[in-house]
N, C-alpha and C positions, 0 to 999 in steps of 0.2 A: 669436481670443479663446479663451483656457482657459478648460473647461468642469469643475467638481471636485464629482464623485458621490462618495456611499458606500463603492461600490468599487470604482470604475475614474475614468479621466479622460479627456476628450475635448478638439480642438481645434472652435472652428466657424469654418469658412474663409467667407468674405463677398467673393466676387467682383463688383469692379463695374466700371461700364464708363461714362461719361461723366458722371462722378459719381452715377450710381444705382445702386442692386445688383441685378445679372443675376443671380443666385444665390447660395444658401447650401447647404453643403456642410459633414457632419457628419464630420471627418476623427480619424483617431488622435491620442495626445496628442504625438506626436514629429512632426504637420506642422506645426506651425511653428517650429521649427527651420530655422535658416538653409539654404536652398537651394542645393545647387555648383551650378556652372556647368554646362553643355554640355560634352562634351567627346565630340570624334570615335570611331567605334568601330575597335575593333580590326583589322577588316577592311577598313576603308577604306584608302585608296591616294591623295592628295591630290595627287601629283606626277604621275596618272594621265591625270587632269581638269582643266576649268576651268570655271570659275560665270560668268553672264553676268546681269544685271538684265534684266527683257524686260516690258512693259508691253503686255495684254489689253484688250482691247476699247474704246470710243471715249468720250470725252464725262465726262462728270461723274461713273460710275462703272467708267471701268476702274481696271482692279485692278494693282499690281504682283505677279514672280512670278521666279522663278531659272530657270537652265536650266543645268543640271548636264550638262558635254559632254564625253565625252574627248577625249583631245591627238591620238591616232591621226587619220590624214588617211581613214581606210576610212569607206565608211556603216555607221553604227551604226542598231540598230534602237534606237529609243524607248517611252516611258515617260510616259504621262499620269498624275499622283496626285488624283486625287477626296478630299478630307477628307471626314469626317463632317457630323452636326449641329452646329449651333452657330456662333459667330460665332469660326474657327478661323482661323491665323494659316496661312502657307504650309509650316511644319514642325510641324504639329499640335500644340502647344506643349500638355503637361499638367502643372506642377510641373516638375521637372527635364527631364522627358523630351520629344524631337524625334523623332518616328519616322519621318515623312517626310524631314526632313534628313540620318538612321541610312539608308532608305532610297536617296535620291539620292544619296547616298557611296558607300555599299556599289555599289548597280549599276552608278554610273560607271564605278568602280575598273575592273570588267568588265566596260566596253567598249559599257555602254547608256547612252544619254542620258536623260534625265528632266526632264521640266517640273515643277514645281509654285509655286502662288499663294498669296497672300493670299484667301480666301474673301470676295466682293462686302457678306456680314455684317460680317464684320471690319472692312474697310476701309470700308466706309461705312454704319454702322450706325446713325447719327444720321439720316441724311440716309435712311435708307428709314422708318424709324417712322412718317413724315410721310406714308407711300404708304399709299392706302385698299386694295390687294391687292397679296399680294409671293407669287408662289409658289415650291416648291421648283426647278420649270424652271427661274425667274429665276434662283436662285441659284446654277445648276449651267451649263446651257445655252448661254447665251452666252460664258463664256471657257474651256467647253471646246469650240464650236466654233472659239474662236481658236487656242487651244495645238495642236488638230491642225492647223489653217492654219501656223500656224508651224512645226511638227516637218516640216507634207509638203513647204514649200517652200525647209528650212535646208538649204544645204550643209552634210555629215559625217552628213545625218540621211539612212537607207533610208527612204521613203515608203512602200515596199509591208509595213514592220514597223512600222508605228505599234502600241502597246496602251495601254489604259485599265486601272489600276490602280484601283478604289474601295475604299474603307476605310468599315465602316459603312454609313451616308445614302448615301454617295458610291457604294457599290458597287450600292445599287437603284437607282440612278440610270442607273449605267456602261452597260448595255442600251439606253438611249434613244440613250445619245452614240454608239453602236458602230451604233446604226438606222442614224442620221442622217448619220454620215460614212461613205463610202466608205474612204477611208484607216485605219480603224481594222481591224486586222487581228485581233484577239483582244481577251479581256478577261479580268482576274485579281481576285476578288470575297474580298473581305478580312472575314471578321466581318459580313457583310453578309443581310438580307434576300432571298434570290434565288428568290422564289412573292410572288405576288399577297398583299398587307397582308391581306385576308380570312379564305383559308387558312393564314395564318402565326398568324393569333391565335386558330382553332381547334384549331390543332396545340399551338400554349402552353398551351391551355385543358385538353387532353386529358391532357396531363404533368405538371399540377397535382395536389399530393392532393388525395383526397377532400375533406377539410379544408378546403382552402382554396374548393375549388370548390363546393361547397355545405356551407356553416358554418352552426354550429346556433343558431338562435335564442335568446338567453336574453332572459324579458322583463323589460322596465325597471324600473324601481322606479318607486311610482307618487309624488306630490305627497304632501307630511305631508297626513295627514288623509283622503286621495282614497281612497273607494274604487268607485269606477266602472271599468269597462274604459277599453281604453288604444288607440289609434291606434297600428298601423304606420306607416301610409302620411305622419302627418304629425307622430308623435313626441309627441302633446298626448293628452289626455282628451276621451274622449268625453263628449259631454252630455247 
């Protein structure tokens, strides 16, 4: 929806998701403007590899997910991709952009292979709302202990080179998946939280200006007519 100020102009993008809005988003006035398509990057090698559909974990919510393999009969080492927050698709899809898909191309091309899925959000986002507790383990834990079952037991895949790749959510995560599996050989932290949420939000705190981190009071104006003192605590006149 075009938004028209004084003097500038905005878009507000309204993403929704099973007919409700998951969010509003306050974008330039050039996003909505028709969207290209995808298109491979430059460094990809397509005649390299080959993509495979591969279906995680059991029951009502596994998830589908790709496996990006080269052609070479050698073991490759592999590639787990962790998305972010959010109810993210298996190429992190933001507006035009795939970066996990940029990603799974690009490494194939050289000779690693790469899992990645549809996020358990994504794919069945209706069907958890209904759940009285959904944590992040849920959403991460279970099909990345399947993608490393599957990478350690694929033929063309090294089992002793598995990695966890997290992007964002995905990368504070990547630590738990790399506990829990033996076959995870390493991990690669993308934009990611990598200290304790406690210490990450003191250290925010500290790089703050003064300004923001302790703002000066101005006080309110009071009610026509009022002239009593004023509550902080609950914004009303004292009596």
């Amino acid at each position: 929806m075009p938004l028209l100020y004084e003097r500038s102009n905005a878009t507000l993008l309204a993403v929704t998701r099973a007919v409700q809005v998951a969010s509003l988003q306050l974008a330039p006035e050039n996003a909505s403007a028709p969207v290209s398509p995808w298109e491979p990057p430059d460094y990809a090698a397509p005649e390299r590899f080959q993509e495979e559909e591969v279906v995680l974990g059991e029951g009502s919510l596994a998830v589908p997910g790709t496996l990006t393999i080269p052609r070479s009969p050698e073991p490759h080492p592999a590639v787990l991709l962790l998305a972010g927050s959010g109810p993210l698709d298996r190429d992190s899809t933001v507006g035009p952009n795939k970066p996990f898909e940029d990603l799974a191309w690009g490494l194939a091309s050289l000779g690693v292979a790469v899992v990645r899925f549809n996020k358990v959000t994504f794919a069945h986002g209706e069907a958890l709302s209904m759940l009285a507790a959904f944590t992040v383990k849920d959403q991460y834990m279970t099909d990345a202990h399947a993608v490393v079952s599957l990478l350690a037991n694929r033929p063309g895949v090294d089992a002793r080179r598995i990695f966890v790749l997290g992007h964002s959510l995905g990368g504070t995560v990547a630590p738990r998946v790399a506990a829990a599996e033996p076959h995870v050989a390493g991990l690669i932290i993308a934009a990611s939280g990598a200290e304790p949420l406690q210490r990450a939000i003191l250290r925010q705190l500290r790089t703050w200006p003064p300004s923001i981190r302790r703002p000066k009071r101005r006080p309110r104006k009071a009610w026509p007519g009022w002239r009593g003192k004023w509550s902080w605590s609950t914004g009303r006149p004292l009596a």
